[in-house]
Structures are given as structure tokens and as C-alpha cells.
C-alpha positions as CSV (number, residue, x, y, z in Angstrom):
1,X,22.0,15.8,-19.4
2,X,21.8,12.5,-17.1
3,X,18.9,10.9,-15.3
4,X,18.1,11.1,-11.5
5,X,16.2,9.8,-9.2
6,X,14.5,12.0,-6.9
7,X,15.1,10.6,-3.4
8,X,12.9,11.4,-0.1
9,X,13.4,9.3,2.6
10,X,15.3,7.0,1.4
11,X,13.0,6.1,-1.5
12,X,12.9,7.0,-5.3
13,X,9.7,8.8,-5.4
14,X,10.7,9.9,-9.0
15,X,12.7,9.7,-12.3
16,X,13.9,13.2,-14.1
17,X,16.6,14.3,-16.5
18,X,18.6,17.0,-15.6
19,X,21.8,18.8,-16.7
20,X,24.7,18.1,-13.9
21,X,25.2,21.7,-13.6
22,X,22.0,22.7,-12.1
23,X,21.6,19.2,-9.7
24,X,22.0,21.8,-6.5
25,X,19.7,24.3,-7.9
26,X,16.8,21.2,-8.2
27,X,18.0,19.6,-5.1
28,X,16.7,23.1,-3.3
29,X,13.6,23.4,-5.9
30,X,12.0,19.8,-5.0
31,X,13.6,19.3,-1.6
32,X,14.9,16.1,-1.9
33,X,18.4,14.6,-3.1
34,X,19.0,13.9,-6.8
35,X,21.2,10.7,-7.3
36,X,22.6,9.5,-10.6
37,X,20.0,7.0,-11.9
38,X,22.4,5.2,-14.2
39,X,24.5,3.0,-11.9
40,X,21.6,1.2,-10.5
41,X,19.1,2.0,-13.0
42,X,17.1,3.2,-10.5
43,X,13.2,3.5,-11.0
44,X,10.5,5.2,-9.4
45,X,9.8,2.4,-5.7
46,X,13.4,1.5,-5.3
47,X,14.7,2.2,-1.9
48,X,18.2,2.9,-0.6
49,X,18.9,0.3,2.6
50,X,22.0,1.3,4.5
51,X,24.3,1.6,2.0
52,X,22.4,-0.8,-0.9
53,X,20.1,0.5,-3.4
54,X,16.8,-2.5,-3.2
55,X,14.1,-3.1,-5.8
56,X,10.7,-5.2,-4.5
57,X,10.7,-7.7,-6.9
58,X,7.6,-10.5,-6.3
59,X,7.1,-9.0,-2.9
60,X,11.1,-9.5,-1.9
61,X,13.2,-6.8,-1.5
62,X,16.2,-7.6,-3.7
63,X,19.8,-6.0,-4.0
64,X,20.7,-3.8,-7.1
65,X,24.1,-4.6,-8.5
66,X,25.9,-1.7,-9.8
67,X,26.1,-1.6,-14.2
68,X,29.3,-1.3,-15.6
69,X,30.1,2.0,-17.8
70,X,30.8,2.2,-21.5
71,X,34.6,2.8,-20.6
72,X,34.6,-0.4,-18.0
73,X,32.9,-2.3,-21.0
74,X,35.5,-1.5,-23.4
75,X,38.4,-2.3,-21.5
76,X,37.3,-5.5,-20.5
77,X,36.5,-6.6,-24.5
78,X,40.2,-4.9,-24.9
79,X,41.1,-7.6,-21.9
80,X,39.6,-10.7,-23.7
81,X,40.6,-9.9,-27.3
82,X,44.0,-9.3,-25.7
83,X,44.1,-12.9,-24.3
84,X,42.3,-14.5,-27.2
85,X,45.2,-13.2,-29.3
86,X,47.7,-14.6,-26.5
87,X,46.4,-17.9,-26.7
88,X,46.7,-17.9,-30.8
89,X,42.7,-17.6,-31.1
90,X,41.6,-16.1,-34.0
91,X,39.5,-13.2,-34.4
């Protein structure tokens, strides 16, 4: 099961969980596009701008950065410990 954001007209009109296997089949049901929610964290109000996913924020419309995975995470603590033990840091 993941999250996605329902997406009409190029804005997140809503938030559901849904097993990757069926994302066609609810695509069809609710007539919209389902996109992966995680990346961006995307919320209910964001809006996709060209190819930038935009939260307003204060009344500005501000740029979503993309989160890292659990995997990307992971091999960048692997990166640091790895230098920390070249340097002759200890743990």
C-alpha cells in the first residue's frame, strides 16, 4: 500500500492510500491521475507547475524539493561513516 495524490487539473484535490496494483483501476474509478505522494509529500492544495510540484505557503507559491528514500539515506550515513573512519575519527 502507498499514498497518492489524486490529481485534476494539475492540482491535488485529494490524499488516498492505495495498493500499486490497482493505481489504473482507481485512475478510471475517480477520473483523475494518481501520483505517488511520498516524494514530495504532497497534500491536498498543492499544485503541479510545469514540471515542479508548488505548495502556497503565506500566500507564495513555493517549490517542493524532492525527499530522499530510506535506501538514499542509508548509503549516504554508509558515505560519512566511511570517511569519518578514513580520517581516523572515531565512532
Amino acid at each position: 500500500m502507498a499514498q497518492y495524490a489524486v490529481v485534476k487539473n494539475d492540482f491535488v484535490e485529494n490524499v488516498i492510500v492505495c495498493n500499486p496494483d490497482q493505481v489504473e483501476e482507481m485512475e478510471a474509478a475517480l477520473q483523475a491521475e494518481l501520483v505517488d505522494a511520498f516524494p514530495f509529500g504532497l497534500t491536498t492544495g498543492d499544485m503541479r507547475v510545469g514540471e515542479n510540484w508548488t505548495r502556497n505557503v503565506g500566500g507564495e507559491q513555493q517549490v517542493l524539493t524532492e525527499r530522499a528514500t530510506y535506501d538514499e539515506l542509508e548509503a549516504a550515513l554508509y558515505e560519512l561513516q566511511a570517511a569519518l573512519n578514513d580520517t581516523g575519527a572515531e565512532q
